[in-house]
VOSEPA-593720 format. One record per atom (N, C-alpha, C, CB): residue number from 1; residue in one letter; x, y, z. Coordinates in pm, 1 decimal, always signed. Glycine has a CB too. Layout:
<pts>
n; res; px; py; pz
NUM; A; X; Y; Z
...
</pts>
This chain:
<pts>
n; res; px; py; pz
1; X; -1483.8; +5251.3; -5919.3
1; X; -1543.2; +5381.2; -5946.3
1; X; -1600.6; +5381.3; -6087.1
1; X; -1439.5; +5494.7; -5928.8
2; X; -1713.0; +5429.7; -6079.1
2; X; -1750.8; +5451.3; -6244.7
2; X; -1721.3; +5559.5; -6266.6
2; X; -1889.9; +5438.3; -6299.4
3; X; -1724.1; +5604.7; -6438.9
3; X; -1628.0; +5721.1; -6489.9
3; X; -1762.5; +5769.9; -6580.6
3; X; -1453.7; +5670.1; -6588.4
4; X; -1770.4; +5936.7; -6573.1
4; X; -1811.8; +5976.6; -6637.3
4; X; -1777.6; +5989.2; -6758.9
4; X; -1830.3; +6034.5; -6597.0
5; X; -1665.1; +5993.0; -6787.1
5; X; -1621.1; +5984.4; -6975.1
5; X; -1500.9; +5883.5; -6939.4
5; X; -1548.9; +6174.9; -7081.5
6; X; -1531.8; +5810.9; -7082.9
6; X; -1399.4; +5724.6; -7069.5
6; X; -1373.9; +5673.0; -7248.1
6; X; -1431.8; +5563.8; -6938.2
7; X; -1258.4; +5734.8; -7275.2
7; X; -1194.5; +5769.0; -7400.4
7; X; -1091.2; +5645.1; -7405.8
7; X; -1122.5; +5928.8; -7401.8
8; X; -1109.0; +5600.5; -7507.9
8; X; -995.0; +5457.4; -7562.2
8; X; -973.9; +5464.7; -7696.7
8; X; -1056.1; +5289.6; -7542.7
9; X; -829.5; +5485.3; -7690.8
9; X; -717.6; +5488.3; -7800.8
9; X; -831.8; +5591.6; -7939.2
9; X; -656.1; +5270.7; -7857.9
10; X; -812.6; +5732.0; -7882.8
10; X; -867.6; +5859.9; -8008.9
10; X; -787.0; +5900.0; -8071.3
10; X; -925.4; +5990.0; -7974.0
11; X; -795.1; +5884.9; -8116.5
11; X; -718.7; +5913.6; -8285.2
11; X; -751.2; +6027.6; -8382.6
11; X; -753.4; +5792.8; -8384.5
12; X; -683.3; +6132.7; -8393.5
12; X; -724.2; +6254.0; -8518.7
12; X; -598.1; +6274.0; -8589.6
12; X; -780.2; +6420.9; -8457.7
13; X; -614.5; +6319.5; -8682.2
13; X; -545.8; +6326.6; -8810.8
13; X; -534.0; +6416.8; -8889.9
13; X; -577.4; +6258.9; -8876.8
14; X; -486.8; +6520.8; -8892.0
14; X; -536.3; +6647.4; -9002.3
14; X; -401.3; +6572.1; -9114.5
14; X; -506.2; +6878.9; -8926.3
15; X; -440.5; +6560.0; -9243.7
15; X; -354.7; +6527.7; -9367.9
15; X; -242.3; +6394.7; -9287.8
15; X; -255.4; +6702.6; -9436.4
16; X; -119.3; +6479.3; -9276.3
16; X; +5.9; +6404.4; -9235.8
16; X; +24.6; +6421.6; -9084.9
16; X; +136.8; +6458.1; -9315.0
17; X; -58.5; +6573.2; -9011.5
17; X; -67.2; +6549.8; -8891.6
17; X; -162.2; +6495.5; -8785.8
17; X; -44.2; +6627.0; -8870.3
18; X; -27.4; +6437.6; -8666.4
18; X; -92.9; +6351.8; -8574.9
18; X; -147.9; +6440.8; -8478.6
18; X; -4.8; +6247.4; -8513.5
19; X; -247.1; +6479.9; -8472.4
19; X; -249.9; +6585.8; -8361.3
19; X; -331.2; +6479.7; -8190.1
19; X; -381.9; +6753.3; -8442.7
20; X; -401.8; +6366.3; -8238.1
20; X; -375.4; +6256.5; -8123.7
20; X; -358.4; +6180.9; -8135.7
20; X; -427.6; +6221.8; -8051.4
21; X; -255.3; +6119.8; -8089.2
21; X; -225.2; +5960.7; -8081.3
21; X; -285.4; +5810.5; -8013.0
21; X; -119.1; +5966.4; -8031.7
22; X; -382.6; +5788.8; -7998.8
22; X; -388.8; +5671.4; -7926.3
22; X; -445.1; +5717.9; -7792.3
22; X; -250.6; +5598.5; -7917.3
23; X; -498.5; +5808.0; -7742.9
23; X; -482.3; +5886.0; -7642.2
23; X; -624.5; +5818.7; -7551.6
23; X; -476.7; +6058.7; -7692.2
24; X; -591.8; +5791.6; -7408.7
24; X; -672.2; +5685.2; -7359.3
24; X; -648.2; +5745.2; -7216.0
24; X; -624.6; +5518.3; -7395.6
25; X; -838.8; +5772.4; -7134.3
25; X; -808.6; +5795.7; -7015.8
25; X; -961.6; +5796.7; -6990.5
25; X; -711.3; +5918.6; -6983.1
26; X; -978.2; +5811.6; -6849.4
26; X; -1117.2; +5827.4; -6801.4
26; X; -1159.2; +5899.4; -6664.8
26; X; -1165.9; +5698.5; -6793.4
27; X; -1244.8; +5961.6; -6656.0
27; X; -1292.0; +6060.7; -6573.0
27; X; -1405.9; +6028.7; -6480.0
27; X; -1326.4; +6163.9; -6650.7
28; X; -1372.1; +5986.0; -6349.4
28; X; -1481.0; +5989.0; -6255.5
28; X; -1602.4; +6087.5; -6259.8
28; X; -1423.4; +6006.6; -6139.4
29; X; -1737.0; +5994.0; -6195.4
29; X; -1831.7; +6048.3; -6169.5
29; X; -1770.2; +6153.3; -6062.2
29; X; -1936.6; +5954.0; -6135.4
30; X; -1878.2; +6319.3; -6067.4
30; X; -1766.4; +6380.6; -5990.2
30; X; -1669.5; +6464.4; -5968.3
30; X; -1725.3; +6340.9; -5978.2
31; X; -1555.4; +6417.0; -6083.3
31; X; -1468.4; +6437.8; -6070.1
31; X; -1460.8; +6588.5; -6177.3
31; X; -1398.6; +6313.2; -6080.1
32; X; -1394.9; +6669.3; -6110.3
32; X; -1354.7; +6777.6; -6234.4
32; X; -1213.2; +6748.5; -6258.7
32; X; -1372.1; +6951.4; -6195.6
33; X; -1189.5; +6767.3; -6390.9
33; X; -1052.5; +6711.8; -6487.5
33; X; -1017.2; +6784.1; -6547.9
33; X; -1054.0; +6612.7; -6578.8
34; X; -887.6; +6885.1; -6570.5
34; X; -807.8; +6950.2; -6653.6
34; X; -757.6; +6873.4; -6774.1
34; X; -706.6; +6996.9; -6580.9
35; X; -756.6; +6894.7; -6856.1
35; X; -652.8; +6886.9; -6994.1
35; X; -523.7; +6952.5; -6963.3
35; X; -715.0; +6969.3; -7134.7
36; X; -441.4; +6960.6; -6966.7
36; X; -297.4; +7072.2; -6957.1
36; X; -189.6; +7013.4; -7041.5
36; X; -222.3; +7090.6; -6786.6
37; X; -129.7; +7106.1; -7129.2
37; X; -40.5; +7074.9; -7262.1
37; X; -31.9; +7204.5; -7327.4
37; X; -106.6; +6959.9; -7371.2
38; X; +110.6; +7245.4; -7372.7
38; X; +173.5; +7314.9; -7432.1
38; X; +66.0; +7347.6; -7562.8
38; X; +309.0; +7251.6; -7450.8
39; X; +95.1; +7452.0; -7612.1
39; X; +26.1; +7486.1; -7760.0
39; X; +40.2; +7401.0; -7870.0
39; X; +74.7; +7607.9; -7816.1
40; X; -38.5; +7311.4; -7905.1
40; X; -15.0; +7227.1; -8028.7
40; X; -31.5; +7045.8; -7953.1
40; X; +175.1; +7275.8; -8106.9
41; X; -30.3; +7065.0; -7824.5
41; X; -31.0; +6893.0; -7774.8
41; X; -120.7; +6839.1; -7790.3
41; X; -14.1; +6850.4; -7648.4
42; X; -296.8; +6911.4; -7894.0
42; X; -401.5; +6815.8; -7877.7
42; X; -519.0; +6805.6; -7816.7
42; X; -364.5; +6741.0; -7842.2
43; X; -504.3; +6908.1; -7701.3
43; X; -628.2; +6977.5; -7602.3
43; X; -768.8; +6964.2; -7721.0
43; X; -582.3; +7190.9; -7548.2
44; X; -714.5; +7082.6; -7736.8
44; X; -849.7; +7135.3; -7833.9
44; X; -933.0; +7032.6; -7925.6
44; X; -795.3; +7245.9; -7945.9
45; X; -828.5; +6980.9; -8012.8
45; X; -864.9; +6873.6; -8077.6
45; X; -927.6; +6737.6; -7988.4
45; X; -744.6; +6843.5; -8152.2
46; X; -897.6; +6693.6; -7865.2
46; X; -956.6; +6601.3; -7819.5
46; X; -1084.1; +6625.0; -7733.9
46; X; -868.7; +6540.5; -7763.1
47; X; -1100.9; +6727.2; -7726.3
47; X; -1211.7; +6779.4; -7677.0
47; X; -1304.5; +6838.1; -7796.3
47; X; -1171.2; +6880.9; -7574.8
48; X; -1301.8; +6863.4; -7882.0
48; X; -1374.0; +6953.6; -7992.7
48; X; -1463.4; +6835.7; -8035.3
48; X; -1268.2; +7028.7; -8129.1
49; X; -1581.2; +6590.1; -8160.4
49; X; -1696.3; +6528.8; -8144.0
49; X; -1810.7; +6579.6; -8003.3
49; X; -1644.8; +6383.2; -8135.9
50; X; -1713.1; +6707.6; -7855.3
50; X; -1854.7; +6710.7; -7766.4
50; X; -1846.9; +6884.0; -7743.0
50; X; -1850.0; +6595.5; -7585.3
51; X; -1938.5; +6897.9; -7791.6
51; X; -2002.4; +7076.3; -7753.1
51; X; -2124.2; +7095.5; -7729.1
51; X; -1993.6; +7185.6; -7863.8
52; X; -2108.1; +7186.3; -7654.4
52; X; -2238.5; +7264.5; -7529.6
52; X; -2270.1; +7359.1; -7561.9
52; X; -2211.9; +7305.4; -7383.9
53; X; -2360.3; +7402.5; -7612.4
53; X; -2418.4; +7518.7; -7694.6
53; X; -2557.1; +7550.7; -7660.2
53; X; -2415.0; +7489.3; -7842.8
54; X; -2611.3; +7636.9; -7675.1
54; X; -2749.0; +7718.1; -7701.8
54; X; -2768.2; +7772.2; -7873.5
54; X; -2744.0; +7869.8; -7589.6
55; X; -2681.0; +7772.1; -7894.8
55; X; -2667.4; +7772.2; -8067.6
55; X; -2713.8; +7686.4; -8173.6
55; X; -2548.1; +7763.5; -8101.6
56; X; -2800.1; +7700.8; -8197.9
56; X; -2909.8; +7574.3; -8290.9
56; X; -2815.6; +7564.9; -8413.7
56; X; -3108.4; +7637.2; -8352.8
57; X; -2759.8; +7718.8; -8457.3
57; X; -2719.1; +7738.5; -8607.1
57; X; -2610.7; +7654.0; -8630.7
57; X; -2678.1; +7884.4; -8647.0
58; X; -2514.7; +7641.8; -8497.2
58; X; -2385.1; +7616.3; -8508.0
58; X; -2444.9; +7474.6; -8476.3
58; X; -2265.4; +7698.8; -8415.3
59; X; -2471.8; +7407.2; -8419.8
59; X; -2508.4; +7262.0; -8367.9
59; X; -2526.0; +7209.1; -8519.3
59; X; -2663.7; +7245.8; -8253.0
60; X; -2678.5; +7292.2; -8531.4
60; X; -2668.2; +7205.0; -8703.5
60; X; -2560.9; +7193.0; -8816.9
60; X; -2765.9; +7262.7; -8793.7
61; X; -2500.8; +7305.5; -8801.2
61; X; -2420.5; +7314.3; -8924.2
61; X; -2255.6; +7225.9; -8883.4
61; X; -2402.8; +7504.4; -8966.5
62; X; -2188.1; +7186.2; -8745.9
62; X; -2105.6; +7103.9; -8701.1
62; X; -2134.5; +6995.7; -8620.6
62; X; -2032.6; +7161.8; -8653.3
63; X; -2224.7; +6926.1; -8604.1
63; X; -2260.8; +6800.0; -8529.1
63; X; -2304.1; +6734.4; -8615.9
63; X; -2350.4; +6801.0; -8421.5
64; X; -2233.4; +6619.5; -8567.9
64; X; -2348.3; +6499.0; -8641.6
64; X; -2396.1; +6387.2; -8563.2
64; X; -2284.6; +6417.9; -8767.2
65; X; -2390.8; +6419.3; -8410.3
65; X; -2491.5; +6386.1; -8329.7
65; X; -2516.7; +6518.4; -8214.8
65; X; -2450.7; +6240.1; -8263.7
66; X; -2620.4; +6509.9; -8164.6
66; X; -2677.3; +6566.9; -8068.2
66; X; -2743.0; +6490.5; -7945.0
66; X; -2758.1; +6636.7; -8127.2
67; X; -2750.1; +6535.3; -7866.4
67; X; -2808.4; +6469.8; -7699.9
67; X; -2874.6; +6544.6; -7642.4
67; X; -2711.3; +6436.9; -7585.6
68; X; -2994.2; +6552.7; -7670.8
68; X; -3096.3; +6604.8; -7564.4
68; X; -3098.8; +6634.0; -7458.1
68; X; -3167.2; +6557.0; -7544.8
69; X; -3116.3; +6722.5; -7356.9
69; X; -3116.8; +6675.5; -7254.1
69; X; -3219.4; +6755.7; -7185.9
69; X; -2994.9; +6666.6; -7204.3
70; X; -3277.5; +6702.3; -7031.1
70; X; -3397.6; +6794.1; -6988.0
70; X; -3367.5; +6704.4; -6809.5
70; X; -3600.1; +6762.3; -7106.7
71; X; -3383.4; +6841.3; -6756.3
71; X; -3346.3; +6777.1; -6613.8
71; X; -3303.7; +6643.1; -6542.7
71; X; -3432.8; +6793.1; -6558.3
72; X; -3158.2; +6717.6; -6626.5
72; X; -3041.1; +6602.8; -6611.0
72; X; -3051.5; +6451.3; -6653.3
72; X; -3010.8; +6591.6; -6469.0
73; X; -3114.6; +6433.4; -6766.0
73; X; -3144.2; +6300.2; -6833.8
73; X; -3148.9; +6368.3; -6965.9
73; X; -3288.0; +6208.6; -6785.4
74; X; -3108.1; +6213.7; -7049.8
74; X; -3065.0; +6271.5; -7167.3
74; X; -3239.0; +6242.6; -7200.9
74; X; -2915.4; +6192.3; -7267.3
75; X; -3272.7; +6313.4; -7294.0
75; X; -3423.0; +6277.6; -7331.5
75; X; -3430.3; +6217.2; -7512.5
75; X; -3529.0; +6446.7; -7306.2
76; X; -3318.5; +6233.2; -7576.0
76; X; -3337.3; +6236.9; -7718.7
76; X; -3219.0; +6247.5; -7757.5
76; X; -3420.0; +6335.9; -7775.1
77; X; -3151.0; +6152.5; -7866.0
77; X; -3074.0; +6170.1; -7954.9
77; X; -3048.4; +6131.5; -8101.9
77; X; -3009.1; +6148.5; -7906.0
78; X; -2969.7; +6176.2; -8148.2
78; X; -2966.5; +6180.6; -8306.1
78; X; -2899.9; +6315.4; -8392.1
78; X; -3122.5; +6169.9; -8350.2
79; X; -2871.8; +6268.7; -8540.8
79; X; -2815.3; +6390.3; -8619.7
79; X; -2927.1; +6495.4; -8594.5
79; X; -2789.0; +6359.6; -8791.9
80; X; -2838.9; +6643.7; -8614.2
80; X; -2936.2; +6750.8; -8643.5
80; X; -3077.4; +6693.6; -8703.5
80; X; -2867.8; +6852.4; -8748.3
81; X; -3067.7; +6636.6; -8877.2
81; X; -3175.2; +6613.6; -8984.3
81; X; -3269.2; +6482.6; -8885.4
81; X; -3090.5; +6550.7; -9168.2
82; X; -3209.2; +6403.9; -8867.7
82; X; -3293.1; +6302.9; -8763.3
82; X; -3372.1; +6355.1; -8718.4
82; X; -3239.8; +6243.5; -8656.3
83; X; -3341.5; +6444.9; -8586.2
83; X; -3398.1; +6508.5; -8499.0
83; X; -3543.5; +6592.5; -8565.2
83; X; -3284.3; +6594.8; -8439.9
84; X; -3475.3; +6676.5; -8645.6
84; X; -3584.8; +6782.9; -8710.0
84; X; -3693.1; +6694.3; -8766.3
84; X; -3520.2; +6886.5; -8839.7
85; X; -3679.5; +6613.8; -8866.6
85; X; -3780.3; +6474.3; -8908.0
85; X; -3848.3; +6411.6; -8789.9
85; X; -3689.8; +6343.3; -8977.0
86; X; -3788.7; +6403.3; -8715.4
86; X; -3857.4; +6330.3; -8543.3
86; X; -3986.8; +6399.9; -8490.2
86; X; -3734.1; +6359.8; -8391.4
87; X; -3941.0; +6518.6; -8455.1
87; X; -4024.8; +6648.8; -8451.3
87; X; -4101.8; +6725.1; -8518.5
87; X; -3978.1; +6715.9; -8434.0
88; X; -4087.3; +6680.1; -8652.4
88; X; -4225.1; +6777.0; -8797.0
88; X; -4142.9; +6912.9; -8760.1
88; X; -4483.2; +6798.1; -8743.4
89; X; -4047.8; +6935.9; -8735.5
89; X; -4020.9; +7068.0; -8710.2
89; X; -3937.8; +7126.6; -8861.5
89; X; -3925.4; +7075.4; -8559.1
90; X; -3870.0; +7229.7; -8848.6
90; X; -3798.0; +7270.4; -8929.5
90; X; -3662.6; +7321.4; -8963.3
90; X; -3846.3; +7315.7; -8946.5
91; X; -3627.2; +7329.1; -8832.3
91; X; -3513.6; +7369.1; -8736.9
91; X; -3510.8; +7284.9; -8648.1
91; X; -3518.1; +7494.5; -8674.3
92; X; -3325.7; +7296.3; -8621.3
92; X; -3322.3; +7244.3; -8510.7
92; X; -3345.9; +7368.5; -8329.5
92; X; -3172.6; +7166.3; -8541.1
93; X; -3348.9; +7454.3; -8393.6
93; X; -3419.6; +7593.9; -8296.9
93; X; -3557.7; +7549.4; -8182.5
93; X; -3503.1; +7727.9; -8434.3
94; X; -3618.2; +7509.4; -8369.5
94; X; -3751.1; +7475.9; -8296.0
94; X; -3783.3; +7296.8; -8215.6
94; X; -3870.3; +7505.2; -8430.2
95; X; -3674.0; +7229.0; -8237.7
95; X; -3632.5; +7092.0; -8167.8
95; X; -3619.5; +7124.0; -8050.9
95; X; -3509.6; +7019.9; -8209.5
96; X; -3524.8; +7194.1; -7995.0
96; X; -3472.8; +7297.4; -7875.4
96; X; -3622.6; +7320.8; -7797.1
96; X; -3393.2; +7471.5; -7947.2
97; X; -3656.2; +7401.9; -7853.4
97; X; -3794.4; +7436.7; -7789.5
97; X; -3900.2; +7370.7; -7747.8
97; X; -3848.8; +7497.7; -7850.4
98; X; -3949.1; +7276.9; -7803.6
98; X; -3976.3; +7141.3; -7797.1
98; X; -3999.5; +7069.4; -7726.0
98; X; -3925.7; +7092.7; -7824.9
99; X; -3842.2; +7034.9; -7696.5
99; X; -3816.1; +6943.5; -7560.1
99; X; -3810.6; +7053.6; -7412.5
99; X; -3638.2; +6850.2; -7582.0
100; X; -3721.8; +7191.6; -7450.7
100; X; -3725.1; +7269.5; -7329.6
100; X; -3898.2; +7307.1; -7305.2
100; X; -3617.7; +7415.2; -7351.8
101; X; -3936.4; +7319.6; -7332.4
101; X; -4082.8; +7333.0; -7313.6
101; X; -4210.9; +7194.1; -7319.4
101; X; -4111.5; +7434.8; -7428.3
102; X; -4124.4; +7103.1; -7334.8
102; X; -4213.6; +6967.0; -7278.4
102; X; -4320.0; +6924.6; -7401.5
102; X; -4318.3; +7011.5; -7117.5
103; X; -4321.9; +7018.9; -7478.1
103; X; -4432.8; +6987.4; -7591.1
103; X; -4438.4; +6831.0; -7677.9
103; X; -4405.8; +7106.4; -7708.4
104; X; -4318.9; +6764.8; -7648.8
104; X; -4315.1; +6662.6; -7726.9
104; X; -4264.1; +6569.2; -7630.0
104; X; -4240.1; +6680.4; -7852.0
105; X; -4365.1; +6547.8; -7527.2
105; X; -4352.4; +6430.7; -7393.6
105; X; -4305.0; +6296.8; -7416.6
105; X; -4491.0; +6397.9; -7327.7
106; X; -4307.5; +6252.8; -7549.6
106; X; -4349.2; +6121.5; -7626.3
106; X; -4183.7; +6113.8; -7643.7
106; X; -4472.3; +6129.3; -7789.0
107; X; -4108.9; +6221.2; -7631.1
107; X; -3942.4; +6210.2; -7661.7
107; X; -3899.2; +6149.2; -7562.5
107; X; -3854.0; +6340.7; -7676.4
108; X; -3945.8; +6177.3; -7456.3
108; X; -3890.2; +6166.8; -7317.7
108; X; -3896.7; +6001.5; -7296.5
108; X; -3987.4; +6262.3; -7196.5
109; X; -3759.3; +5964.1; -7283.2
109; X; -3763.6; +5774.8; -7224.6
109; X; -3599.7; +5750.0; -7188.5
109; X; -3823.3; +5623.7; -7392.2
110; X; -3631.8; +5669.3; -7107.5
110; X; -3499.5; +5626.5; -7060.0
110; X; -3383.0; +5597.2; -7159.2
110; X; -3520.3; +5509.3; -6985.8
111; X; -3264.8; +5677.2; -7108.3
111; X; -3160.5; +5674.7; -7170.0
111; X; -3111.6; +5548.5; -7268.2
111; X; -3083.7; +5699.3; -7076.1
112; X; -3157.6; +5454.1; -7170.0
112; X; -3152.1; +5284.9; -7250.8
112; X; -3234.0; +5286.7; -7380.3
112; X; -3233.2; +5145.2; -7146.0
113; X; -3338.7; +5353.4; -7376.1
113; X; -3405.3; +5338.7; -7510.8
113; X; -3403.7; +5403.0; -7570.9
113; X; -3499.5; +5320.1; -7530.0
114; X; -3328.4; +5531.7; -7553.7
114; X; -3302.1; +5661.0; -7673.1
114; X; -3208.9; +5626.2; -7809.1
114; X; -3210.8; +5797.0; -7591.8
115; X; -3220.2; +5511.6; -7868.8
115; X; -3113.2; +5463.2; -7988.7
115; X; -3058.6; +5471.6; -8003.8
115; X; -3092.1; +5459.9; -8069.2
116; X; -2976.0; +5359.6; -7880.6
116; X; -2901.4; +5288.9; -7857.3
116; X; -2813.6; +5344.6; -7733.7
116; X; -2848.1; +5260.5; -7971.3
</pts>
């Protein structure tokens, strides 16, 4: 089976706390997958490097990658500042717009060649 996400040995750290250990698993194409754990086991934290947003403000100001995407293919990736430089744009708002509106066709290429 191939796996839509597949996580090996993640590791976070706040100061002295371990909030994940080593934590290793993977998720079928497919498949829908719960997290489930007591308050404090790590959920949040191992889920929090991937977010889904419509929020340009928040994307830019906590990511330091982004993934494009446009009918169900990734079309473009890179940091917020990457991106905006990619595009002559000025925002990442107007990056958004961009690609949802097709204006910058030249983004669009197979996942294999979106760097790396």
């Amino acid at each position: 089976m191939s796996h839509a996400i597949a996580v090996e040995n993640l590791v976070k750290r706040y100061g002295r706390v371990q909030a994940v250990d080593g934590l290793s698993f993977q998720v079928g194409r497919g498949t829908t997958c719960a997290l489930l754990g007591g308050n404090g086991a790590g959920k949040t934290t191992t889920l929090a490097i991937l977010l889904a947003s419509h929020n340009m403000v928040e994307v830019r100001r906590i990511c330091h990658q982004v993934l494009m995407m446009k009918t169900g293919r990734m079309v473009d990736r890179g940091s917020p500042p990457e991106l905006i430089a990619r595009y002559g744009r000025s925002s990442m708002e107007e990056v958004f717009l961009d690609v949802a509106r097709a204006e910058h066709r030249a983004a669009e290429v197979a996942v294999d060649e979106v760097h790396g």
